[in-house]
Structure formats: C-alpha cells, structure tokens
N, C-alpha and C positions, 0 to 999 in steps of 0.2 A: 572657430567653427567645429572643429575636430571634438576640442572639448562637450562643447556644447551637444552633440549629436549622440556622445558617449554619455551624458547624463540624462538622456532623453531617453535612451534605451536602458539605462542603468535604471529612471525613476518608474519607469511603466511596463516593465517587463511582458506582463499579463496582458496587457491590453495590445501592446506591440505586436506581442508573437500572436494573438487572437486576430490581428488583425492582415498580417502576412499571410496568416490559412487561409482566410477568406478572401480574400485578393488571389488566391492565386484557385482558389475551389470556381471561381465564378469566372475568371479570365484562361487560362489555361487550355479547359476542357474547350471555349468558343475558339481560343486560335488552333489549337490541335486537332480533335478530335473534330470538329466541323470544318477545317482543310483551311481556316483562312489566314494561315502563316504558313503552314505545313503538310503537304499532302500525303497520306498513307505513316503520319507518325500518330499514335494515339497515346493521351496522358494517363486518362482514365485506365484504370486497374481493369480483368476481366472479370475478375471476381465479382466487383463491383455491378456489372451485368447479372452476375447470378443472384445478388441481394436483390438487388431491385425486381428482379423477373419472381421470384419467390412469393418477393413482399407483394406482390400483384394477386395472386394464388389466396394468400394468407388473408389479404381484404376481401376475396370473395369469399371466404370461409371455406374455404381447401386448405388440405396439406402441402406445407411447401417441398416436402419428399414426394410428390407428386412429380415435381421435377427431376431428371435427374441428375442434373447438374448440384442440384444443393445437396450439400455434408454439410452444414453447420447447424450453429444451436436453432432451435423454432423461437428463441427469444426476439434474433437480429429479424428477422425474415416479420414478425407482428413489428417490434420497433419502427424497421422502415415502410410498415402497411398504415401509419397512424395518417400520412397526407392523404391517402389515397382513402381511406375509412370518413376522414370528416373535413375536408376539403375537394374540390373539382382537381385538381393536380396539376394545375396550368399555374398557379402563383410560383413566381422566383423565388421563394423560401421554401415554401411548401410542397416545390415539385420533387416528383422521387431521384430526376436528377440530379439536385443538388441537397436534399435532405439528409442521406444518410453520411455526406460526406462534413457537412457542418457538424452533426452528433460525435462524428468520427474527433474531428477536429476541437470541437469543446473537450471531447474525453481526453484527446492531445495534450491540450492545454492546462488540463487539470493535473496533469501525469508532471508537468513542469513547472507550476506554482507549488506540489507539494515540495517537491526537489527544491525548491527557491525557499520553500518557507524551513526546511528542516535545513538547510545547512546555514542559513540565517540565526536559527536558533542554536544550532552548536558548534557557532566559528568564534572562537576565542578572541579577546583580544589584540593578540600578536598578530592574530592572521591579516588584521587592517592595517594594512599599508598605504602608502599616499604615491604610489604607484601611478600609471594615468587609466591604466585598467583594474578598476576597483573592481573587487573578492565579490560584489551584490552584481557586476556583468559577468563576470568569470561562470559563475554557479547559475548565469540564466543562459550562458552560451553550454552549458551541460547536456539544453533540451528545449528548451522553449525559442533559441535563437540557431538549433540544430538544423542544418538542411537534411540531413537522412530522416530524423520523423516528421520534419515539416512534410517531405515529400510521401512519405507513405500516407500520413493520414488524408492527405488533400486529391490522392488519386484514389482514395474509395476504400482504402483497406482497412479491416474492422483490427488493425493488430492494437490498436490508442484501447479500445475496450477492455482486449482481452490483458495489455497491458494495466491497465488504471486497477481490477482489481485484484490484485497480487498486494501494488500497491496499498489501495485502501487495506485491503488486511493487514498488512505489515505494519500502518500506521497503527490501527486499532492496538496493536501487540506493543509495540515498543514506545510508542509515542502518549499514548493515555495511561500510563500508568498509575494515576493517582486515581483512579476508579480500580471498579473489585475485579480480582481474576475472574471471575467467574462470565462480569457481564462483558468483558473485552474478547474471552473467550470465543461465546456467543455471536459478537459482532464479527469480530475475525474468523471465525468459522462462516457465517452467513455468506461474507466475499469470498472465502477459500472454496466452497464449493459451487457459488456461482461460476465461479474464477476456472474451476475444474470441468464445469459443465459449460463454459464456452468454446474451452478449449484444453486437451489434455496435460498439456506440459508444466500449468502451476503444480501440477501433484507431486514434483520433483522437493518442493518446499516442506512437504507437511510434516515430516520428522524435524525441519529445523524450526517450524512453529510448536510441535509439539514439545523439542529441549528446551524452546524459550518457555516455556507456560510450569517448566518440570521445574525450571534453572528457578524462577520467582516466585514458585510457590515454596524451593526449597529454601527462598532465602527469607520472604516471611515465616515460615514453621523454624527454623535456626535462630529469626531476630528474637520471637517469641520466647521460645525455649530460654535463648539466653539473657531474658529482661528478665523472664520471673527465677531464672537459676539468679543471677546479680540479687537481684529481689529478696531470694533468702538467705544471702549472704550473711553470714557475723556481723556484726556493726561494731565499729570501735565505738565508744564511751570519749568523754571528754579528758577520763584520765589515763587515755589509751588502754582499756580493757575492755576485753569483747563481752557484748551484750547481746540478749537476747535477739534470735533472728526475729526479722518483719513479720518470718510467716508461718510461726509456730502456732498462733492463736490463730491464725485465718487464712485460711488457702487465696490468695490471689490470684485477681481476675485480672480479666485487661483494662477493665474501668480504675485500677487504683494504676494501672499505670500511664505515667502521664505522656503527651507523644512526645516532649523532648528528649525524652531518660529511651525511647525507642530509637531514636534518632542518634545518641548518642551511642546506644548500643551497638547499631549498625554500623557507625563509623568505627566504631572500637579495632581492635587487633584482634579478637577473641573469636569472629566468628572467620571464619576457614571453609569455602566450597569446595567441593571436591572438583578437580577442573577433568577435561577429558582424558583420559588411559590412551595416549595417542602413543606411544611406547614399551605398552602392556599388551600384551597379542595375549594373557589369558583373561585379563579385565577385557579387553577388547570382544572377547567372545562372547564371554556371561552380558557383557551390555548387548551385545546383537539377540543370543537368546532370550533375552528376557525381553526387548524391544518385540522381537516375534510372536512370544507368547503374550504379549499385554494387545497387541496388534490384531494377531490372528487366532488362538486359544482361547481365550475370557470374553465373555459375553459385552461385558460394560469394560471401559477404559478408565471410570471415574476411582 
C-alpha cells in the first residue's frame, strides 16, 4: 500500500500537487473563515482582501490607487477584475473569492513542474537509486508537495507570481541555450522586468544575469577565435612536413567550418575563461568600475 501510494505521488506529481491547492483554496476558507470549524480564526491572507477590493475599482474603470490600501503592481488588481469584467461574479470559479487564489495556485504549481522538469534533466545516473524514495519524489517534495508554498499560495498571496518569473527568466538564460544570445536575452529580460515591476527584490538578480549573458557570449567569441586560429594552423603533409595553411588563399568564415571541429574546439584544453578575481582586491575593483560605468556612464550596454 505504502508503495503504491509513493508511485502515485511519484508518477503525477503536477496533477497531485494541483490538486491539493484546490482542495484546500475551496475547503479551508468555508470551514475558517465562515466559522464552521473555527470561530474568529481566518485562512484567508488580508492582502488577499486588498486584491480583490482593488480588482473591484479596476473592473469599473478606476484606479486601483484609488484605494489606499493597494501598493502593488496595476497588473494583479486588472488580472483578478477579469470575473468581475465578463462574468456576473456569483460562479464558483469565476468568483473574485476564489479566482485569484486558483491563478495564484497554477503560478504555484508551475514554479514546481519546472523544479521537477530541470532536475530531471540533470540528475545523473548514479543519482537513481532503488531506495523506496525515488530522487523523481524527492525533487517534487522540493515544492510542489511543500506545505509552506502550498499554504501561501492557497491563502491568497500573490508571492507563486512574483516567484514564477525570476524563474521563467532564469530558464530563458540557462536552460535554451541552443538558441541565439540575443533572443534568450530578450526573453529573459521581458520576465526580469516584469519580475521587477511586480515586485522589487528580482533586481537583486540582474548583475548575475548580466555575467551569465557576459560568461556565454565570451565563450562563443573564444570557441570562434580558436576554430579559425586551429583553422590556420600548419598542416602536416603525409611526409610529415608542414604545408601550406588553410587560410592563406582565403580568409575563413564560419560556413567552412563544420559544427563538429566547433564542438571539438570547445571541449579542447585550449580554451581558458577567465573565472572570477575573488582573491584580487585590485582585479576586484577595475570589475566594479567598469561594471559602474557600463551600468551608469554609457548610454547603450550593447
């Protein structure tokens, strides 16, 4: 039984923990907050009053700073006015009662399929053991079988949002890599400042998105460099005497090189990053000034 109950949780993770939120978004707030288990204890968030009273404001077409209870973004406040805009508000799904705490709860939940999916994809091996708590519950008890965000998102708190895209950017960055810097950039940048304008504390990130964008773009301009330096190498001869380089007669492009002789470049020994000055207190500084002035001084950062 024990087993079986562990392979049930182990094979539906997403749908599980999707379904624990809502089980407790729809039972909860009736036995608490409406007194019929408990009197004068409330599950519901207050903040969660404040969205909803906002979102009220924002489907009449006022300002939800009109209130002044609301500081947050004017995104959440139109998000949870969408019942109230094109529905009567009396439906069980659709009411602003339990509307924004479901949206809460999917962003929950999405915040722990990626967790599920990325360490799925880079758990080695060795890491599967025949344990009786398989490494695929272990990485869904991370967050999606968590009670602390089960319980935040399901009392109303918008923190699954302002979580989710930190996340989605960071995927964009480190995870699509086989697309072009430029358009993951883009992407990542889109949620980094959504991400900022929901709420201030992703901004703490953006220099470690920026050294990752620095790190990979210096290690294609190195793979480069050192395909077409390999490229115009000497060439031994069959009677071991060197012959004419490749690229005497013709400047090479990247079309003459092929992506495995890239591939193999990369792996080589040859190419060397420069890693961080974390023991250099004068490298240390020129990287802060120069961070300063690429940041604050210079017009464009490109």
């Amino acid at each position: 039984m024990l087993k079986a109950a562990l392979r049930l949780f182990e094979g539906h993770p997403v749908i599980l923990g999707l379904a624990i939120r809502l089980l407790l978004v729809y039972s909860l707030p009736a036995l608490l907050d409406d007194g019929l288990l408990l009197q004068g204890v409330r599950y519901t968030d207050i903040d969660y009053d404040v969205f909803t009273d906002a979102a009220v404001h924002a489907a009449s077409g006022l300002s939800p700073y009109e209130r002044h209870t609301y500081r947050y973004t004017p995104f959440l406040a139109d998000l949870l006015a969408l019942p109230i805009k094109y529905s009567s508000g009396t439906g069980p799904l659709l009411s602003t009662r339990y509307f924004g705490k479901i949206i809460f709860s999917l962003a929950d939940v999405a915040c722990g399929y990626i967790i599920v999916v990325l360490r799925r994809n880079s758990r080695s091996a060795a890491e599967a053991g025949d344990s009786l708590v398989s490494q695929g519950l272990v990485d869904s008890l991370w967050w999606l079988y968590n009670p602390l965000p089960i319980n935040i998102c399901t009392r109303g708190s918008a923190e699954s949002l302002v979580v989710l895209l930190p996340v989605l950017a960071t995927v964009f960055i480190a995870n699509t890599t086989s697309r072009p810097v430029w358009l993951r950039a883009c992407l990542a940048g889109i949620m980094h400042g959504i991400g900022i304008h929901a709420k201030l504390y992703p901004v703490i990130y953006t220099v470690s998105f920026m050294a990752c964008f620095s790190r990979q773009q210096q290690q294609k301009e190195q793979t480069m460099s050192n395909m077409i330096w390999r490229y115009c190498l000497p060439q031994k001869g069959n009677d071991g005497d060197e012959v004419e380089p490749r690229c005497s007669k013709s400047k090479p492009t990247l079309s003459k090189i092929s992506a495995d002789s890239l591939v193999t470049c990369f792996e080589s020994k040859e190419i060397k990053l420069r890693t961080f000055p974390w023991a250099k207190p004068k490298d240390l500084l020129m990287l802060a000034a120069y961070w300063f002035q690429r940041l604050f001084m210079t017009t464009s950062s490109v």
